[in-house]
C-alpha positions as CSV (number, residue, x, y, z in Angstrom):
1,X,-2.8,-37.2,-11.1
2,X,0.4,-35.6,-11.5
3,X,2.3,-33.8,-8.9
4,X,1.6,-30.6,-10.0
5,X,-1.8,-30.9,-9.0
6,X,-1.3,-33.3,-6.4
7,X,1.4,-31.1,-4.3
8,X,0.5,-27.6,-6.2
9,X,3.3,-27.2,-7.7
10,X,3.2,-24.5,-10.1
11,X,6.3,-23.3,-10.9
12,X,9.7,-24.6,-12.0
13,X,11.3,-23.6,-8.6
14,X,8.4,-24.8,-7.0
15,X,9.4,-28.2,-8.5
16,X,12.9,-28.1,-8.2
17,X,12.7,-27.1,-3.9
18,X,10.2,-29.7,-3.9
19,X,12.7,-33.0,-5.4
20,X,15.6,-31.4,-3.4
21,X,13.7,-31.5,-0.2
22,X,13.3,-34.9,-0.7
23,X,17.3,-35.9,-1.2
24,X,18.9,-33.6,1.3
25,X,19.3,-32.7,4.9
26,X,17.2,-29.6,7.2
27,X,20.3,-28.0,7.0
28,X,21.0,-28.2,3.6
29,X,17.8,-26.8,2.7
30,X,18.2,-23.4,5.3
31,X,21.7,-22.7,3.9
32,X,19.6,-23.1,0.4
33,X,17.0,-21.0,1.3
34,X,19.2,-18.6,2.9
35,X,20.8,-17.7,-0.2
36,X,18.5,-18.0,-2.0
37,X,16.9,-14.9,0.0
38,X,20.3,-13.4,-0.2
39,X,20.4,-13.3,-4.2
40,X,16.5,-12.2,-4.9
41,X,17.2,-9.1,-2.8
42,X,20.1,-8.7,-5.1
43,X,23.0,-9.2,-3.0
44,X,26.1,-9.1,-4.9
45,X,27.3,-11.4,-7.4
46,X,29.7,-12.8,-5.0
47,X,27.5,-13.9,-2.9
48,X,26.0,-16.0,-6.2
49,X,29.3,-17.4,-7.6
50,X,30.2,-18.6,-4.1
51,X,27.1,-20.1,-3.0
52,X,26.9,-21.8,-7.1
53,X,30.2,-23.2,-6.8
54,X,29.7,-24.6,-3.1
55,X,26.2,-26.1,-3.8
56,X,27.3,-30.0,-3.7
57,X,29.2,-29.7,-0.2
58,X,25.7,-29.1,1.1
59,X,23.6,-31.2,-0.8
60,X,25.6,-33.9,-2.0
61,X,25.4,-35.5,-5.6
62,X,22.8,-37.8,-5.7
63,X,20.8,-38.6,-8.0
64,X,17.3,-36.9,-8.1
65,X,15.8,-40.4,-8.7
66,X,12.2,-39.3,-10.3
67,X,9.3,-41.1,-10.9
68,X,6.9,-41.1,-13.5
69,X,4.8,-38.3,-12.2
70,X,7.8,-36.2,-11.4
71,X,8.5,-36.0,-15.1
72,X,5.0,-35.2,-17.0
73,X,5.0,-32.5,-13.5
74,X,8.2,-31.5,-15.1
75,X,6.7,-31.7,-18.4
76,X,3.5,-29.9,-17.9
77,X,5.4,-27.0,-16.4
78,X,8.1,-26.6,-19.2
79,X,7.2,-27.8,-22.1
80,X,9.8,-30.8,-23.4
81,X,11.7,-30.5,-19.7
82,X,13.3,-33.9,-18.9
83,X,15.0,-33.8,-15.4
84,X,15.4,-37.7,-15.4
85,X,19.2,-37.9,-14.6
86,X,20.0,-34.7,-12.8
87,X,21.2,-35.1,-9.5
88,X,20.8,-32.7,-6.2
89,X,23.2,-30.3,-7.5
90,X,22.6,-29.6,-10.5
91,X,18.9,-29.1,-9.4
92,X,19.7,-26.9,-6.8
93,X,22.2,-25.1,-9.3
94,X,19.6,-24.7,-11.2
95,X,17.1,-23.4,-8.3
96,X,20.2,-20.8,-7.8
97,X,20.0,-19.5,-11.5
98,X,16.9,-18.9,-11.3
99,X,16.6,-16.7,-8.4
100,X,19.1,-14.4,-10.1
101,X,16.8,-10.9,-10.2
102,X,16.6,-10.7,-14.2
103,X,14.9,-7.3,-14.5
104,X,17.5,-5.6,-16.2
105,X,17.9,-7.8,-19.2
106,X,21.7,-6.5,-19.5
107,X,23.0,-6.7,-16.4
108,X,21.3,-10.3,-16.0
109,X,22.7,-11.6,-19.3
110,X,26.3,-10.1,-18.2
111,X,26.1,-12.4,-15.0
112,X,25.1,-15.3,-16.4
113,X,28.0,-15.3,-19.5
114,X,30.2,-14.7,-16.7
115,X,28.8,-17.9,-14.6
116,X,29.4,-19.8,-17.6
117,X,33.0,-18.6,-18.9
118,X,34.0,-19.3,-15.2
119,X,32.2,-23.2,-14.7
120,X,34.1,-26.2,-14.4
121,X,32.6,-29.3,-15.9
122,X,30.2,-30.7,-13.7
123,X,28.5,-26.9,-13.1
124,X,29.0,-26.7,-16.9
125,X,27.0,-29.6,-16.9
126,X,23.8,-28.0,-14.8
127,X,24.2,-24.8,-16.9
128,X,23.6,-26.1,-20.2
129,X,21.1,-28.5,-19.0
130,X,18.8,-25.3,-17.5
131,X,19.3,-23.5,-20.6
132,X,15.3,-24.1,-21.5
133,X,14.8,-23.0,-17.9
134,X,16.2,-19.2,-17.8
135,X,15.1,-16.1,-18.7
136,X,15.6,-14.7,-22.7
137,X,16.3,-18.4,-23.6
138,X,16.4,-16.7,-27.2
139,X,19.4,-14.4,-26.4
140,X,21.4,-17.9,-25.5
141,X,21.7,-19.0,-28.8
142,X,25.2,-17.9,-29.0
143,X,26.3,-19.4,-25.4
144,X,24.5,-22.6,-26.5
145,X,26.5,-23.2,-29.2
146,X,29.7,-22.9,-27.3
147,X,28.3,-25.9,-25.2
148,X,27.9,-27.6,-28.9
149,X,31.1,-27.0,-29.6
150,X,32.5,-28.3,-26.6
151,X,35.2,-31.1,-26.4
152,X,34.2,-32.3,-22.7
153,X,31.1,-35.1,-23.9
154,X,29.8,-34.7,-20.6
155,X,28.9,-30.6,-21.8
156,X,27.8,-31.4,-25.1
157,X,25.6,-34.1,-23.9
158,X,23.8,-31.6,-21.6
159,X,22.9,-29.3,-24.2
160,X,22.2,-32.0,-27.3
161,X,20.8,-35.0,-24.8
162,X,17.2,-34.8,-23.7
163,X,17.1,-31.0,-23.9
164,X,14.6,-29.2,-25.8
165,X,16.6,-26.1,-26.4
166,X,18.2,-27.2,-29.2
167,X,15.0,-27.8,-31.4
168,X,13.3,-24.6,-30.4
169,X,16.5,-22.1,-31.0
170,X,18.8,-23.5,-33.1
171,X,18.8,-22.5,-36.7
172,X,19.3,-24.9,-38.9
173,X,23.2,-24.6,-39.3
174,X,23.8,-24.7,-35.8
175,X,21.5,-28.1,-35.4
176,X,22.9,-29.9,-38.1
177,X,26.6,-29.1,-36.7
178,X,25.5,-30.6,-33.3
179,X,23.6,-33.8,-34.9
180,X,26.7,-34.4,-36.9
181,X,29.1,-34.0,-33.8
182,X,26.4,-36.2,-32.4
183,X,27.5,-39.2,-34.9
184,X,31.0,-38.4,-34.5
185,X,31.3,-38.6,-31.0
186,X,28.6,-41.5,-30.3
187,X,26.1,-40.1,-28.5
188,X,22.5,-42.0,-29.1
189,X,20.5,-39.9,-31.8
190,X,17.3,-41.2,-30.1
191,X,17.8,-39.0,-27.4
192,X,17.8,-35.7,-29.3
193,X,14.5,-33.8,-28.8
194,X,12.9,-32.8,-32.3
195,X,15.2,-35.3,-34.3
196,X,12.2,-35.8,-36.7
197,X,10.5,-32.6,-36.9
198,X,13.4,-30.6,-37.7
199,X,14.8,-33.2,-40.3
200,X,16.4,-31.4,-43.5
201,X,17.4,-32.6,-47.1
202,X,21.0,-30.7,-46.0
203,X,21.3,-32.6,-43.1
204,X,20.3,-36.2,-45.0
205,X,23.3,-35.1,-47.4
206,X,25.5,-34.5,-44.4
207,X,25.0,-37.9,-43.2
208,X,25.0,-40.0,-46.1
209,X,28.7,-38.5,-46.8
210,X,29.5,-39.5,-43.2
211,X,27.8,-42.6,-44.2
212,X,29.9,-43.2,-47.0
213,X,33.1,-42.5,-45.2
214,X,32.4,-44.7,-42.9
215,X,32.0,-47.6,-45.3
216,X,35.1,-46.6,-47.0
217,X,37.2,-46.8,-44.0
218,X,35.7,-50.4,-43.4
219,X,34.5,-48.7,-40.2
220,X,30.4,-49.4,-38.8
221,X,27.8,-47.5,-39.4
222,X,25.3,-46.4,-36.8
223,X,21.9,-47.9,-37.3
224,X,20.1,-45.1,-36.6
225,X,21.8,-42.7,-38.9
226,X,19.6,-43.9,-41.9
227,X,16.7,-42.3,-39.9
228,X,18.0,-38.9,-40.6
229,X,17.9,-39.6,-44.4
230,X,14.2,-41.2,-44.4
């Protein structure tokens, strides 16, 4: 039984109060759910930035540590959702951006770019990794791709590791950029949600070039590149 049932946990926030509840102390959680309260009732964007930026000096940065059940919960509730390395902050982060009131599409879209353009890396880090969380996940296409096209790994990673967004937004330009940038910078191709299903004959090209240019700088070749062109 997962914990969705078990604990009747039916939402993502639901699931993300829940794991932090777990990790953190009784006042960590008040000062949480205090602005938390503060931002639903739409106090102003102050009030959000602050409280976003000074999330780990309440909750520490530990790691989530989920079990088995946590992640087919996580699953079941969002659809290709792996939360498996997070840790406290980023969830609670996360649990932050979500409260943001996202009525007026605008105004909520204006917010978040601005969250973004003002991260450092390890709130970076959360943001990309929530992207198949939020709101209008189809008008973040753009704001995605400047995660892709990131030089920190650690923000790249977030957005092309273990994060379904890619597969179900990217067009097919944008995906094969970040599977190539994948190769170039070493991170493991087997972690990539939809690396099958959204396999290309441009993309197989792309690869067996890299392939080639590899061989001719008597450089190695990752093993599983040649799944790509199968």
């Amino acid at each position: 039984m997962s914990a969705v049932i078990h604990l009747n946990l039916t939402s993502i926030t639901d699931l993300l109060r829940h794991w932090i509840l777990l990790q953190v102390t009784h006042s960590a959680v008040t000062w949480l759910d205090e602005k938390q309260e503060q931002i639903a009732k739409g106090a102003s964007t102050r009030v959000f930035f602050t409280a976003f930026s000074a999330v780990p000096r309440y909750t520490g940065k530990k790691q989530l540590n989920l079990t088995l059940k946590d992640l087919k919960a996580a699953s079941a509730i969002q659809t290709g959702w792996f939360p498996g390395n997070w840790s406290v902050d980023q969830a609670a982060r996360t649990l932050l951006v979500l409260t943001l009131p996202h009525n007026d599409v605008e105004k909520y879209l204006h917010t978040l770019e601005q969250v973004f353009t003002t991260a450092d890396v390890g709130e970076l880090v959360a943001l990309y990794q929530a992207l198949p969380l939020l709101p209008y996940p189809e008008r973040l296409r753009k704001r995605a791709a400047e995660g892709v096209r990131s030089n920190m790994i650690a923000v790249f990673n977030a957005i092309a590791l273990q994060n379904p967004y890619p597969a179900q937004y990217f067009d097919t330009l944008a995906w094969n950029q970040m599977i190539l940038k994948a190769l170039f910078v070493g991170s493991p191709l087997h972690l990539i949600q939809g690396l099958d299903s959204r396999a290309n004959p441009e993309l197989a090209r792309m690869v067996v070039d890299y392939a080639h240019e590899r061989h001719s700088a008597n450089r190695s070749i990752p093993a599983e590149l040649w799944r790509l062109v199968v």
